[in-house]
N, C-alpha and C positions, 0 to 999 in steps of 0.2 A: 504493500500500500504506500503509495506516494503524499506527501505530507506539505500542507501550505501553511503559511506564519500572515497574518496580516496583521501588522500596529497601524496605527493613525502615530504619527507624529506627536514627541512631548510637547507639551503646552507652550506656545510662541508668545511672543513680543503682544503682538496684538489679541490673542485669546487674553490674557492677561489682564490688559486695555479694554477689552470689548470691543473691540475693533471690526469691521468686515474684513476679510482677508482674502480669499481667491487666489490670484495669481500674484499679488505683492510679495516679492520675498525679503520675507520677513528672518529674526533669527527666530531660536529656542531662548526663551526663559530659563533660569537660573534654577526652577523647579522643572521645567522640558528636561532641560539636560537629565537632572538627575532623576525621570520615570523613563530618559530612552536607557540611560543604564541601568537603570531596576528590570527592565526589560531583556535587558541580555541577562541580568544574574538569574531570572528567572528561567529563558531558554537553555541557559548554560546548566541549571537544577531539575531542567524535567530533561537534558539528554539526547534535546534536539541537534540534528544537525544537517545542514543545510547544502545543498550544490550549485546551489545558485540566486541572485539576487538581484532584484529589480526596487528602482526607486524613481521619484518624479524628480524634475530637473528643478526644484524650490529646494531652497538650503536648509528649513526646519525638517525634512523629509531626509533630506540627501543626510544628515546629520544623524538624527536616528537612528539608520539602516546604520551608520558608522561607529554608535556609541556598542551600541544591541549587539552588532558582530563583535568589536574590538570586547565588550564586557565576557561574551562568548565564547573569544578564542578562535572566532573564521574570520576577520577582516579580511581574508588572502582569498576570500570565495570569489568567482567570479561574479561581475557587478555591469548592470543595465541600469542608464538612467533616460527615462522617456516624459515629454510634456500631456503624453496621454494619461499617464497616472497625475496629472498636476490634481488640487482643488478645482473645484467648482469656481466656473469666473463669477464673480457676484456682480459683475459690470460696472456701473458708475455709482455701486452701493460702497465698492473697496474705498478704503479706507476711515469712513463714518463711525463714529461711534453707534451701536445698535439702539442704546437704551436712548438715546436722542433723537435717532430716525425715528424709531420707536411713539417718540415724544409728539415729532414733528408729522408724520404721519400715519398713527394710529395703530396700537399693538394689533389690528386684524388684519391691516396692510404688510405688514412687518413680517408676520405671522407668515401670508400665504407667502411672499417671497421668499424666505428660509425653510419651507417647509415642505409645498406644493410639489409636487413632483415635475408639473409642466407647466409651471409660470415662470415664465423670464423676470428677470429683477430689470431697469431702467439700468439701458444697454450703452456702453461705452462708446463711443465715435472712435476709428483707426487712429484721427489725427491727432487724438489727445494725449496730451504729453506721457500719459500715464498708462495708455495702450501698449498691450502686448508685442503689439506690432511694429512700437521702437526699440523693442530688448534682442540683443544682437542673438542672444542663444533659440528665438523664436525664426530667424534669419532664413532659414533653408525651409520654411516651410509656407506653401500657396497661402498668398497674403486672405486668402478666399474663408479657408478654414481655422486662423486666429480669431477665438471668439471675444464678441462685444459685450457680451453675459452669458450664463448659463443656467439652465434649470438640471435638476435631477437626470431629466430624460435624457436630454442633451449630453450629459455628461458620461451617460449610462452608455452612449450610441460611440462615443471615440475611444472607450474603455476596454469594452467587447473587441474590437479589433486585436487590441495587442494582447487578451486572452485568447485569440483563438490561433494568432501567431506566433505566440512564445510562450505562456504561461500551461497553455493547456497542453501544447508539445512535450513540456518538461514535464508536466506530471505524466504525462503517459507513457513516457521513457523512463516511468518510476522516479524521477530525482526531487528531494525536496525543494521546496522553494519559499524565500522570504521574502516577504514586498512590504517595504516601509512608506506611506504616503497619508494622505488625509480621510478626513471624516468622513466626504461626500465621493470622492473617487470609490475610498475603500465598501462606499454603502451601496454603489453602483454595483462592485464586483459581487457583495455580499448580496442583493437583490437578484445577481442573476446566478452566482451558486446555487441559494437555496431558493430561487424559483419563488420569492415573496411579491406580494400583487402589490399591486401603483396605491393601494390604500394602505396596508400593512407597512410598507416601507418608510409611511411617516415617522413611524412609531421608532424607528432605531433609531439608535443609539451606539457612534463607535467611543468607549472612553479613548482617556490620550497616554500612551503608551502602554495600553494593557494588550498583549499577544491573545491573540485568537488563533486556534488550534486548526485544521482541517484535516481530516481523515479521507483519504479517495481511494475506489476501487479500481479495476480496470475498465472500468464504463464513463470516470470521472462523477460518479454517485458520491454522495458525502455519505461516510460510513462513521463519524464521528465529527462533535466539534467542542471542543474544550476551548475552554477560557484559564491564563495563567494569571493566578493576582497571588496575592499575600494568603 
């Protein structure tokens, strides 16, 4: 049975803040740091160990994956980092304080943006300074497919690609695998693992640095899924 690791990324700069976050890269917090390494002393105690590893191209992600292995003992695994596992672009919502949008346009508004599976948040323009589309690591990619926001769906739709091209390859060839990344990415993969409906998936919930276990058969069935905490 081939075996997946999914964390969401330790608590960043702007979790922190209350911040929007998406595609801003942002750091880890002083407490991130220390649950992506309670993260690895955890993987390192249940025994895991891993062939390969993918992360998103955001530094509180990329960071993670790096604290988790090195606490581990694999930092030396091979290593993928892809903008398809980034966050969720929250559009022209990044950078806001929540509890003030919030304020400013009403906790049901607020609500369905964060939560809705297929509502766009108030969408970035390419031009603005704070688009995707002037970060030189976004450079090689159709200025077509840099998003101006993102909803769940959206994000659930450029996710599934690089499972069905790398991630689901490697469990079938039996090799474990760790994907260090965020909330909303990791909810997209977790939605289409276990097959949870567009209403059910409101409801999750990824903590920030806590390892989630996956069990697979030779069918890619989840045959187990454990949660690592204290």
């Amino acid at each position: 049975m081939a075996k997946l690791v999914l964390i969401r990324h330790g608590q960043s700069e702007w979790n922190l803040s209350n911040q929007f976050t998406g595609w801003v890269d942002v750091d880890l917090s002083e407490k991130g740091v220390e649950e992506a390494k309670k993260a690895g002393q955890l993987i390192k105690e249940a025994g895991l160990e891993f062939d390969q590893a993918y992360t998103s191209v955001l530094t509180r992600a990329i960071k993670t994956l790096h604290y988790a292995l090195e606490e581990s003992g694999q930092l030396w695994i091979p290593e993928m980092k892809t903008w398809r596992l980034n966050e969720r672009h929250y559009g022209a919502l990044q950078g806001l304080n929540k509890k003030e949008t919030a304020e400013k346009y009403g906790d049901e508004q607020v609500h369905i943006w964060r939560r809705s599976y297929d509502t766009l948040p108030p969408l970035l323009k390419a031009d603005d300074e704070g688009s995707a589309a002037q970060d030189r690591r976004y450079a090689d990619l159709d200025p077509r497919i840099i998003p101006g926001g993102e909803n769940l769906k959206v994000t659930l739709e450029r996710v599934i690609p690089f499972w069905e091209d790398h991630i689901a390859p490697d469990l079938l060839a039996g090799k474990n695998v760790i994907i260090a990344a965020h909330g909303n990415s990791l909810r997209a993969l977790t939605k289409y693992i276990e097959n949870i409906s567009d209403e059910d998936i409101m409801n999750l919930e990824m903590a920030t640095g806590e390892p989630v276990v996956y069990d697979f058969n030779d069918k890619l069935e989840v045959t187990n899924k454990t949660k690592l905490d204290d």
